[in-house]
N, C-alpha and C positions, 0 to 999 in steps of 0.2 A: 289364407288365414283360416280360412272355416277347414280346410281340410287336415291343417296340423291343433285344430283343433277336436275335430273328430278322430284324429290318430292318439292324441293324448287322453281324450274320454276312452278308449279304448283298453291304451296300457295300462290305465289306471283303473280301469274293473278286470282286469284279468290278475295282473300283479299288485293288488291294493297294500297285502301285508311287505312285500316286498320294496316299494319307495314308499322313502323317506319323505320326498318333495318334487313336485312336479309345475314348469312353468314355462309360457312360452316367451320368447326374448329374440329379438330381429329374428325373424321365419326359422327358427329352430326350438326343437323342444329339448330342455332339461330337465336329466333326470337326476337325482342324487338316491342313491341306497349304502346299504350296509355291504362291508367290501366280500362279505361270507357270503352274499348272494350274486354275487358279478357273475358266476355261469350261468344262473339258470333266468336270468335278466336277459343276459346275453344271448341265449339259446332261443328263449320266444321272442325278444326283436328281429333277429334272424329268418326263423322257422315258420314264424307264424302269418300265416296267408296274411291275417288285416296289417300287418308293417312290414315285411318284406328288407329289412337293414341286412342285406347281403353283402355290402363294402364294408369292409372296416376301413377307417380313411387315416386313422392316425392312434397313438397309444402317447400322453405326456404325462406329466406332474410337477404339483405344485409343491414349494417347500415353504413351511409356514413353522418354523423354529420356534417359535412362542407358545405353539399350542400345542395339545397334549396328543393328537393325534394327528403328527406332524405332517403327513405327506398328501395331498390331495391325489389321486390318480383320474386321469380323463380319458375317457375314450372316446372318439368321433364317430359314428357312423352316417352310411350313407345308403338311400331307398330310393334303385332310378325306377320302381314303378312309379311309386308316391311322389318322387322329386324333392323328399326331406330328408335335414341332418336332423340326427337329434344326437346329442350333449351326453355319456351319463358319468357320473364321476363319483369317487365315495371315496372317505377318508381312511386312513392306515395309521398307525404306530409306526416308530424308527423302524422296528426288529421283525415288524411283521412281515408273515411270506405269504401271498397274495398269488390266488388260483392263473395259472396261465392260460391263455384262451389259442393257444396254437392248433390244438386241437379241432376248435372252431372253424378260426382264421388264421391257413398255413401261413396269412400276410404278419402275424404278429409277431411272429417267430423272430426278426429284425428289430423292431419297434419298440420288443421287451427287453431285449440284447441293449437298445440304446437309453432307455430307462433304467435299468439295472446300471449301465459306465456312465450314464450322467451323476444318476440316484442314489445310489447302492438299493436301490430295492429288489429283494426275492421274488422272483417267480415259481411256484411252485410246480412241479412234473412241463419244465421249461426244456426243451432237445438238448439242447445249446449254448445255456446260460452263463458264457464270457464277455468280454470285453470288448468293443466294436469301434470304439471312436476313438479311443488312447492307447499307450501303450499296454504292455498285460502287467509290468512292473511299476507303472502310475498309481502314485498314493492319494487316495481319497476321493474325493467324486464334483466334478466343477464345478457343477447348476446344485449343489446345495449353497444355500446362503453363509453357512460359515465356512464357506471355502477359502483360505487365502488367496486375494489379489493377484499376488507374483507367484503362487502354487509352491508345492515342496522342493522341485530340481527342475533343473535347467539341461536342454539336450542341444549339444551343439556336437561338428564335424571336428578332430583332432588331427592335425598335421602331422604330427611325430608320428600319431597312432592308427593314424591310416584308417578310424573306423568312427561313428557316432560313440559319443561317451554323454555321461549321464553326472550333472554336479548338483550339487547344494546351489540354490539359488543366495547370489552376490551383490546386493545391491548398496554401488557402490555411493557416499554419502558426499559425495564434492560435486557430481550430480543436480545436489538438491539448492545450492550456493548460485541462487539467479539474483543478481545488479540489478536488472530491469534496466541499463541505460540504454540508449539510442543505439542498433544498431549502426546507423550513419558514423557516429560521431568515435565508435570503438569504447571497447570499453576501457575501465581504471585500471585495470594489471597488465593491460597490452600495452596501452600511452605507457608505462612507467617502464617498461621492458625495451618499449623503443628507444626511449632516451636515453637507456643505460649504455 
């Protein structure tokens, strides 16, 4: 603990105008800044002899639809001198196109690919910036909160057509018609079909 605490007195007299907020939380430090500064945040956690965050461990976000600055972005890293993660995250707009860190960390190059086909969020001067988890003709983006349930189409195998075909999603409403009676005992339209 004293020692993620002297990494955190650290980053925060190096980069003071840079975070927003800085706290320590189960043996990790978080950081929150403004999303205009994620390089150069990124570049002295990295670079600089006193942190040593040479893994990047993960790239996610959050979607918080209510708020005006909808998308939380988080980055993990990881310092095997120091033996700490630290957290840093900062908030986006829908539309916003948010600096790519492959440059940095050839490992994002992936990680951004799967936040953009989750997200839709831009990465900017990104190699590669397609679709990695879905199809490339997939409408819309899953891990947003207003995603529909049952998604826009439905991909199944076609007998006739010998190939994967692509429909409007059908859901069918007789489905939704549960008796709740006792399996054991059968149910009302079966008894009545028997005796016919």
């Amino acid at each position: 603990m004293e020692l993620l605490q002297k990494l955190e007195k650290k980053i925060n007299s190096e980069l003071n105008t840079k975070i927003n907020s800085s706290k320590i939380k189960n043996n990790q430090i978080y950081l929150n800044i403004d999303s205009n500064d994620i390089t150069d945040v990124i570049l002295f956690l990295k670079n600089n002899e006193n942190t040593n965050f040479k893994q990047l461990i993960d790239i996610t976000a959050v979607d918080y639809p209510e708020n005006e600055k909808r998308f939380k972005l988080v980055y993990l890293l990881l310092s095997h001198e120091f033996n700490a993660r630290i957290i840093v995250d900062s908030f986006i707009n829908e539309n916003e196109i948010t600096p790519s860190l492959t440059k940095i960390y050839p490992a994002a190059n992936w990680m951004e690919r799967e936040v953009f086909d989750m997200y839709g969020i831009q990465f900017k001067d990104h190699p590669d910036l397609r679709r990695i988890l879905t199809d490339y003709n997939f409408n819309g983006y899953p891990l947003r909160k207003d995603f529909p349930l049952t998604g826009h189409t439905e991909v199944r195998y076609s007998e006739e057509e010998k190939k994967v075909i692509y429909e409007p999603v059908k859901l069918e409403q007789n489905y939704r018609n549960f008796d709740y009676e006792s399996p054991w005992e059968g149910t009302k339209y079966i008894k009545e079909q028997t005796k016919k």
